[in-house]
N, C-alpha and C positions, 0 to 999 in steps of 0.2 A: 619484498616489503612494499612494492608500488601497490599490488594489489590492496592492501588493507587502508590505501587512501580512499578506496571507496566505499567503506565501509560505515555506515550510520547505523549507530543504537540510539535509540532513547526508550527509558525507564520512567514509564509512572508508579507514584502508589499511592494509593487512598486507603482510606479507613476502609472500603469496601473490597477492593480488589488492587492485583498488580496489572498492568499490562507494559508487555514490553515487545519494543518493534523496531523490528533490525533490517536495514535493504544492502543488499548487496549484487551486483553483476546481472542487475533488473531483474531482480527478484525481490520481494518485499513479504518479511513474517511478521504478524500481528500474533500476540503469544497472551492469552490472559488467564491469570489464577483467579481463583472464586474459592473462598470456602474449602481449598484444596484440591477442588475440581480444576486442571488445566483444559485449555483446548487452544487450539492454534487454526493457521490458516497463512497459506503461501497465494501472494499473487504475484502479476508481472506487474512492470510499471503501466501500461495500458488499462489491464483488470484494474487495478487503483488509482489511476487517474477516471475510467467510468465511477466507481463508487465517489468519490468526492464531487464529481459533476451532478449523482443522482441527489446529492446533498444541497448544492447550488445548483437548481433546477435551468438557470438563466444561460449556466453553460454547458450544459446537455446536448443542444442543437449543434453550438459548434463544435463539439467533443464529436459526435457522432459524424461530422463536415469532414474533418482532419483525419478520422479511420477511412474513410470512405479514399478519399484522395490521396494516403497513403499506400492503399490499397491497390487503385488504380494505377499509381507510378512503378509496382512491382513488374 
């Protein structure tokens, strides 16, 4: 049961579509309905913390700072 502490859903739904996005053990599903059409999409926590930097452009630089010197420490 420890494992399912780390377990995050959240559910949207609009008049237009659902989407529902669940992370677990750094991994993160983005799941959206349309029309009945589904599609999804898995990333890691990394891949998803780039898309939200490419969102806020201002932390981009340092997103990119922090892979590199992570990198580097391997």
């Amino acid at each position: 049961m420890d494992g399912l502490k780390e377990v995050v859903q959240v559910s949207i739904k609009t008049n237009e579509r659902d989407i529902e996005f669940t992370s677990f053990a750094g991994l993160n599903q983005i799941k959206q309905s349309l029309d009945g059409d589904v599609s999804s999409v898995v990333l890691t926590d990394e891949e998803l913390e780039m898309m939200l930097c490419v969102k806020q452009r201002d932390k981009l630089a340092s997103f990119f700072q922090s892979v590199l010197e992570r990198k580097n420490a391997v």
